[in-house]
C-alpha positions as semicolon CSV with decimal commas, in nm:
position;residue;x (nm);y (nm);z (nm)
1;X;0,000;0,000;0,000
2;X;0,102;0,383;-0,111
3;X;0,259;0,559;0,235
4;X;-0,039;0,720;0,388
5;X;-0,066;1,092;0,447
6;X;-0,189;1,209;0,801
7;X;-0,452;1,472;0,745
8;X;-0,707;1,588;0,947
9;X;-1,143;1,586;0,909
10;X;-1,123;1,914;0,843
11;X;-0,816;1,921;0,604
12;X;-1,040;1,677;0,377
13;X;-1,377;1,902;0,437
14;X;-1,157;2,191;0,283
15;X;-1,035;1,946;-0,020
16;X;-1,403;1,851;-0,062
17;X;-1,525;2,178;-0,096
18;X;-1,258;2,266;-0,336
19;X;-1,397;1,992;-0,555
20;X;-1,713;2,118;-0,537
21;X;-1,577;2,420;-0,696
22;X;-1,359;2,287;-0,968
23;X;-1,690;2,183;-1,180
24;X;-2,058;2,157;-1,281
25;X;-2,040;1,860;-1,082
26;X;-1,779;1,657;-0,920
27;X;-1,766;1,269;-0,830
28;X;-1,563;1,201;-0,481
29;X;-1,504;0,848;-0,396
30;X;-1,371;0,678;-0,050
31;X;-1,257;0,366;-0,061
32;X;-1,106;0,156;0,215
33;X;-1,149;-0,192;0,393
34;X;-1,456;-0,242;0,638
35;X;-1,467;-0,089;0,920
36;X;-1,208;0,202;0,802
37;X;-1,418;0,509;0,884
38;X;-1,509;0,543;0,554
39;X;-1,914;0,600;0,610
40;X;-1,872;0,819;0,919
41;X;-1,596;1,002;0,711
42;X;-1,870;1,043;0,427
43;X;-2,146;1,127;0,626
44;X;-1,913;1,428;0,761
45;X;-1,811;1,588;0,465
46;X;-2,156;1,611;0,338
47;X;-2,278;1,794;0,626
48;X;-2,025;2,005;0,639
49;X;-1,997;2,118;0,227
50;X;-2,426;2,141;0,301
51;X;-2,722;2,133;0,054
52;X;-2,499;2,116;-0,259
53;X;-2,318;1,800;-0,186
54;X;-2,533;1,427;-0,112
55;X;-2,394;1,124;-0,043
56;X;-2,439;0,812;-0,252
57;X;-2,330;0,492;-0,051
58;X;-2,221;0,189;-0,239
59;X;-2,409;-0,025;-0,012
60;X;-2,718;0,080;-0,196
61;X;-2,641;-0,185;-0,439
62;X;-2,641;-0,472;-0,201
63;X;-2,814;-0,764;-0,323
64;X;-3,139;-0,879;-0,167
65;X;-3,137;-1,122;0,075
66;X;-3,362;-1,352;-0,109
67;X;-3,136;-1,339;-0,412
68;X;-2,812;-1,369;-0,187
69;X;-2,985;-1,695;-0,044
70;X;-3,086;-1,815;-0,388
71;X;-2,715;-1,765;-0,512
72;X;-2,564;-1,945;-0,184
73;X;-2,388;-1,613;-0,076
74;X;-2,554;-1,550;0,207
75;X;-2,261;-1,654;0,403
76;X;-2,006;-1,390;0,300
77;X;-2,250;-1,048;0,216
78;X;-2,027;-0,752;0,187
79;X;-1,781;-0,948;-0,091
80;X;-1,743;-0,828;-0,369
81;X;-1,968;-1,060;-0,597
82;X;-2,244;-0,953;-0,334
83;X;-2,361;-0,602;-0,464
84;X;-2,477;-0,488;-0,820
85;X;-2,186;-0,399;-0,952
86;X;-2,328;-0,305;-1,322
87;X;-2,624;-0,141;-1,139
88;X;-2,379;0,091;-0,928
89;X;-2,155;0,147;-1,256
90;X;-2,484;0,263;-1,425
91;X;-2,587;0,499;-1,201
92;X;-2,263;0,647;-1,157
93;X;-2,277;0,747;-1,535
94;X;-2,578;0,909;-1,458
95;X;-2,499;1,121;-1,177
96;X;-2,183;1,233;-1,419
97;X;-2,358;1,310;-1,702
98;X;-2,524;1,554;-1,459
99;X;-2,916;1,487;-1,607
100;X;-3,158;1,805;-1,612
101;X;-3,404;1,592;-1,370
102;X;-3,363;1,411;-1,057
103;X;-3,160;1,101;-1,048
104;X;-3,268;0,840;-0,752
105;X;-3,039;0,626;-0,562
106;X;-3,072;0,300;-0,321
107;X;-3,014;0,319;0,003
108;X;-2,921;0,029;0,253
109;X;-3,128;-0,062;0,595
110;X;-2,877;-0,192;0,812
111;X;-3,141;-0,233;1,064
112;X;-3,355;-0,442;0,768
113;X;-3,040;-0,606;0,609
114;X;-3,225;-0,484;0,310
115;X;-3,148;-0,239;0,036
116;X;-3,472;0,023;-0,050
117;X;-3,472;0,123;-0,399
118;X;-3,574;0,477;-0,470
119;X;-3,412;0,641;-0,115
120;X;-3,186;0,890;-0,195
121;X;-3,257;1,206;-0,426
122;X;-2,992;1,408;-0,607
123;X;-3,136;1,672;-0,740
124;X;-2,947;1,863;-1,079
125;X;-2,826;2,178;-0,844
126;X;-2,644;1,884;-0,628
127;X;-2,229;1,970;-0,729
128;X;-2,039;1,737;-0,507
129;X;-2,203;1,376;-0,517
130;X;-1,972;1,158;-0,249
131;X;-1,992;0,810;-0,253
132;X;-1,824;0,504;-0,058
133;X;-1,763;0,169;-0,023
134;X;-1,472;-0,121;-0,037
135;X;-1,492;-0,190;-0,432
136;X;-1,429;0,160;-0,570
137;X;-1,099;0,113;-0,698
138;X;-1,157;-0,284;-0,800
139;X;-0,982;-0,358;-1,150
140;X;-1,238;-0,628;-1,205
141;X;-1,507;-0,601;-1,447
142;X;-1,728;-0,415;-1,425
143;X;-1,615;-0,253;-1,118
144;X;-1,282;-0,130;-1,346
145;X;-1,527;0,161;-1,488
146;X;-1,611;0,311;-1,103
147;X;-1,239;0,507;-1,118
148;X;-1,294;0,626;-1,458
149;X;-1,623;0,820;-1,323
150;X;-1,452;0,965;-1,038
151;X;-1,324;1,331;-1,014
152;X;-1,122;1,238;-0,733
153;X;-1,092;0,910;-0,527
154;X;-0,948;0,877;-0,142
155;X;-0,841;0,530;0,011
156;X;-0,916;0,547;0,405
157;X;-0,646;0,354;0,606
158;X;-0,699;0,234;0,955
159;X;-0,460;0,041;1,186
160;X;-0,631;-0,311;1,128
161;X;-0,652;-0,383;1,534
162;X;-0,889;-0,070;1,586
163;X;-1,069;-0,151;1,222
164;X;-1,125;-0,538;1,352
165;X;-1,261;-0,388;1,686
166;X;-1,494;-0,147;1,504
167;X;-1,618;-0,436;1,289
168;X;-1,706;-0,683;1,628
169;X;-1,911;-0,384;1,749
170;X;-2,089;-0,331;1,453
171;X;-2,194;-0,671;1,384
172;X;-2,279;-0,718;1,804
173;X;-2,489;-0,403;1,781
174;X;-2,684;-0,554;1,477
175;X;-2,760;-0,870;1,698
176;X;-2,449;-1,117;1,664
177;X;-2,323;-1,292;1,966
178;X;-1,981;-1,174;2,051
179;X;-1,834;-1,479;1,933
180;X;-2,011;-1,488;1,581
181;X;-1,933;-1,131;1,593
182;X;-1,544;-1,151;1,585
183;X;-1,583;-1,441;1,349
184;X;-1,761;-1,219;1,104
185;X;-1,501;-0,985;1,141
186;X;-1,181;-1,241;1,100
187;X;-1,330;-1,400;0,771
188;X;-1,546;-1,239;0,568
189;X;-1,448;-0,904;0,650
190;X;-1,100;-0,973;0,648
191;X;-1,097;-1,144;0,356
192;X;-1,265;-0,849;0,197
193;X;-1,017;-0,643;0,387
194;X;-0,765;-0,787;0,183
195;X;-0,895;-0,761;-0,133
196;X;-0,899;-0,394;-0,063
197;X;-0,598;-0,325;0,039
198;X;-0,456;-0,440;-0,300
199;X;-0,640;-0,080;-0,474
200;X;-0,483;0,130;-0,249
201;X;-0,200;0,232;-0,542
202;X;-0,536;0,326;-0,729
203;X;-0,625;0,648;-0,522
204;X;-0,521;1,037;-0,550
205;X;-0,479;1,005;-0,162
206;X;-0,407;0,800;0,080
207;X;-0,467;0,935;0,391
208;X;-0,490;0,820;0,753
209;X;-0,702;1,039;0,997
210;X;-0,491;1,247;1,200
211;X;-0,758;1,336;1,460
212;X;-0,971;1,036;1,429
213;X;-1,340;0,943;1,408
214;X;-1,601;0,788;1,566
215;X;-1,665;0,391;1,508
């Protein structure tokens, strides 16, 4: 992995809003392994750059559970092979193009384990669209085509103790036993982890958080 610059929240707020600037409208994207921050990190620049930025998960593009069960996946959600990879692509194209109407985005119940179609508006006055998720810098088909769409693209690294700790809470706050929790967290996740960590050298920026964020 690419040495890792130490910058703070508000260091990247500042870069944000910069890219908000540079264009009609700008694609951000922040990649990194589970549990890295990058959601919280999202979520933060959004508020902060206000009513003409909106965030655009990946996770939107989970697959359904019943589909996930009919393909035998179940057991490992969150890989790769997991999410609608074409679907995200597509609507990434959209949100590019920068359409004269509304474009809608899924959105991902964490509390349903369910994606919701239809969630998230971005309206055409919207100039920084942010999204996240592991598989933004994937050189796989048809993930390959995310980095093309992106303005700018940030890879979120996290000292893997505190990332694996993050990830037991997580999945023990969404009703795991401890146990299955840290299992979770060891295998699929780390697995994933891995996967990720190999698209680092993909990113304008590597950057660990100098002053930290919430799990």
């Amino acid at each position: 992995m690419p040495a890792a610059q130490m910058l703070s929240v508000e260091e990247l707020v500042e870069r944000a809003r910069a890219l908000a600037e540079a264009g009609p409208r700008q694609l951000l994207g922040i990649a990194g392994a589970p549990g890295a921050g990058k959601s919280t990190l999202a979520q933060r620049i959004v508020a902060e750059v206000g009513p003409s930025a909106r965030l655009v998960p990946m996770d939107g593009f989970h697959l359904a559970q019943v589909e996930l069960h009919r393909l035998g996946r179940t057991g490992r959600k969150g890989a790769a092979d997991t999410f609608d990879a074409n679907g995200f692509v597509s609507l990434l194209r959209r949100l590019h193009r920068l359409e004269p109407t509304s474009v809608y985005a899924p959105a991902f119940r964490r509390d349903l384990e369910e994606p919701i179609a239809g969630a998230i508006e971005v309206p055409p006055e919207v100039r920084l669209v942010v999204t996240e998720g592991n598989y933004l810098l994937l050189t796989e088909t048809p993930w390959d085509e995310v980095r093309s769409l992106l303005h700018e693209a940030w890879f979120l690294d996290l000292d893997a103790e505190l990332r694996v700790r993050r990830l037991t809470a997580r999945h023990e706050a969404y009703g795991r036993t401890p146990a299955e929790a840290r299992a979770w967290a060891l295998g699929s996740d780390e697995t994933n982890a891995t996967l990720v960590a190999g698209t680092a050298g993909r990113a304008d920026l590597v950057v660990r958080l100098a002053d930290g964020l919430p799990g």
